[in-house]
C-alpha positions in Angstrom: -65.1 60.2 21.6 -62.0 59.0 19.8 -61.2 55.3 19.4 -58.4 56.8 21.8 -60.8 57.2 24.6 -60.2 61.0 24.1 -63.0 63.4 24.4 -62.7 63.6 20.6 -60.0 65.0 18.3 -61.3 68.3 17.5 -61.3 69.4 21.5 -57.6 67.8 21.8 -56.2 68.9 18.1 -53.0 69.4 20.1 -53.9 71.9 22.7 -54.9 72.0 26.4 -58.8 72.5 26.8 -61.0 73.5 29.9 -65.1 72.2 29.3 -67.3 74.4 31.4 -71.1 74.2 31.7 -72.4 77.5 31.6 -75.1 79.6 32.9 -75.8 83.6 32.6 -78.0 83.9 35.9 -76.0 82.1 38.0 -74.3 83.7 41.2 -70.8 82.0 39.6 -71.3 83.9 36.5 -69.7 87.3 36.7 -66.3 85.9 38.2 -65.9 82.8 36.3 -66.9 84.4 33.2 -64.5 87.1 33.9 -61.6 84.7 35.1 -62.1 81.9 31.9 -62.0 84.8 29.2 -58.6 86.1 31.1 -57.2 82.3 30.6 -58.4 82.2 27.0 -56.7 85.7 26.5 -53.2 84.6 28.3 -53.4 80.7 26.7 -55.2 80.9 24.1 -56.1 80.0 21.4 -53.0 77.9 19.9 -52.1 76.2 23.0 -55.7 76.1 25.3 -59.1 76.9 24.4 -62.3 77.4 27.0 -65.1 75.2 25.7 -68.3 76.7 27.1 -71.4 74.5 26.8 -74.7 76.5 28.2 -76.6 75.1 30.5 -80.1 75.3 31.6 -80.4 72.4 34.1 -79.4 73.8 37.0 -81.7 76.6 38.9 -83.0 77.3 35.3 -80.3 79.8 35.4 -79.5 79.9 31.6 -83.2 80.5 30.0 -82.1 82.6 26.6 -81.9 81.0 23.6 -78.3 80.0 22.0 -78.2 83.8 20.3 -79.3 85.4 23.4 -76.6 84.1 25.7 -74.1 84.3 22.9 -74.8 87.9 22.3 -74.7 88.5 26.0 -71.6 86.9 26.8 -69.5 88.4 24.2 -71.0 92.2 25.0 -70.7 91.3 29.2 -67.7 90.0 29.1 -65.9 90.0 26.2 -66.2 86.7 25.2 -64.1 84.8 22.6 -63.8 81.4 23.5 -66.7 79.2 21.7 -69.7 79.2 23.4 -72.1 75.9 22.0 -75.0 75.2 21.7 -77.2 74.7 25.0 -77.3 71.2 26.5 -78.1 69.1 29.3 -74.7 67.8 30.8 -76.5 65.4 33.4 -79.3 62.6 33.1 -80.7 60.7 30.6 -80.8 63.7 28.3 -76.7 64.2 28.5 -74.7 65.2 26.0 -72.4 62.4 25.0 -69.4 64.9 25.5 -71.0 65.5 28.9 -71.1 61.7 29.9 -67.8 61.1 28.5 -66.4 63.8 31.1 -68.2 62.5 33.9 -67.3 58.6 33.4 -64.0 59.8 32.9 -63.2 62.0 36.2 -66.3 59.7 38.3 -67.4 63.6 38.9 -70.8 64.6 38.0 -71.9 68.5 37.4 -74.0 69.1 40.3 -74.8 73.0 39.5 -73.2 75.6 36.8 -69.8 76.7 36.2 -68.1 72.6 36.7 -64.9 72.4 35.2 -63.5 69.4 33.6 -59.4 70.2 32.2 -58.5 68.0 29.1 -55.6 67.1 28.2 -53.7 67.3 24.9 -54.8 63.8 23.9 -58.4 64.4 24.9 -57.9 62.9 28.3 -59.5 64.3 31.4 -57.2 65.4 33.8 -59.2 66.8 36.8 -63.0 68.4 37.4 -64.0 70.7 39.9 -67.4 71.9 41.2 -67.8 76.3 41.3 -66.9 76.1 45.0 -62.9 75.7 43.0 -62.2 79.4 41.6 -60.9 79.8 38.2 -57.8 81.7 39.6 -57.1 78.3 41.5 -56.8 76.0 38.7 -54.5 78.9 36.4 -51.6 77.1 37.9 -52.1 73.9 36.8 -53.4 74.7 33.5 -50.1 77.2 33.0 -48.2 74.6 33.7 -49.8 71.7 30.6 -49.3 74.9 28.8 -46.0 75.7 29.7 -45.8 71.8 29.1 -47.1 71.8 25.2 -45.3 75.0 24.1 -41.4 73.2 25.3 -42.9 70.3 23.8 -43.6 71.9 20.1 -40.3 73.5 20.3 -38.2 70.2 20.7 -40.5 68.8 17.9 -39.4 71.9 15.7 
């Protein structure tokens, strides 16, 4: 975290982020992986970046090791958003990152694929469970986009 509050300043540096916990067993994988590398295509990478942290807590539905589910991902789906190291996201084990999202938005990962949408100051905006469909979201993360890019033209 920033002194800001922020998640930290290299997830913010001045784009829109979405921070997704992971998992490559998962009955959530093959659309939300499919849907989040779409985003990163149409947003990305100057103005929004997927942050994919892999996750192994839930249904032990992400076993491989860091190169095995990086090597999957990008040969499955195409992947080219940056996929981190695995992590636990919930109890006492939590990755800071992970407990900073969830004191911000008072929503707690309670499977794989929770989406937290971070602002361009590091702020969480919203969080939503897998139940919420990638496609749902696009909307509101178009429009922060949409947002930024009028933004960095005024500033130009």
């Amino acid at each position: 975290m920033n002194a800001a509050g922020g998640l930290c300043t290299d997830i913010s540096s001045e784009t829109v982020s979405l921070v997704v916990n992971v998992a490559s067993e998962c009955g959530y994988t093959d659309e939300h992986y499919k849907d989040l590398q779409q985003l990163q295509k149409d947003f990305g990478p100057f103005h929004f970046n997927v942050l994919a942290f892999p996750c192994n807590q839930f249904g032990q539905q992400e076993p491989g090791s860091d190169k095995e589910i990086d090597s999957f991902v990008r040969r499955v789906y195409g992947v080219s958003f940056p996929i981190f190291s695995k992590i636990a996201v919930v109890g006492i084990g939590a990755n800071n990152a992970y407990k900073y999202l969830v004191e911000a938005s008072k929503k707690e990962p309670t499977w794989n694929f929770w989406k937290y949408l971070i602002d361009t100051d590091g702020k969480v905006v919203d969080a939503w469970g897998p139940d919420i469909s990638v496609k749902e979201i696009r909307p509101r993360i178009a429009d922060m986009v949409r947002k930024l890019i009028i933004k960095r033209k005024e500033e130009l």
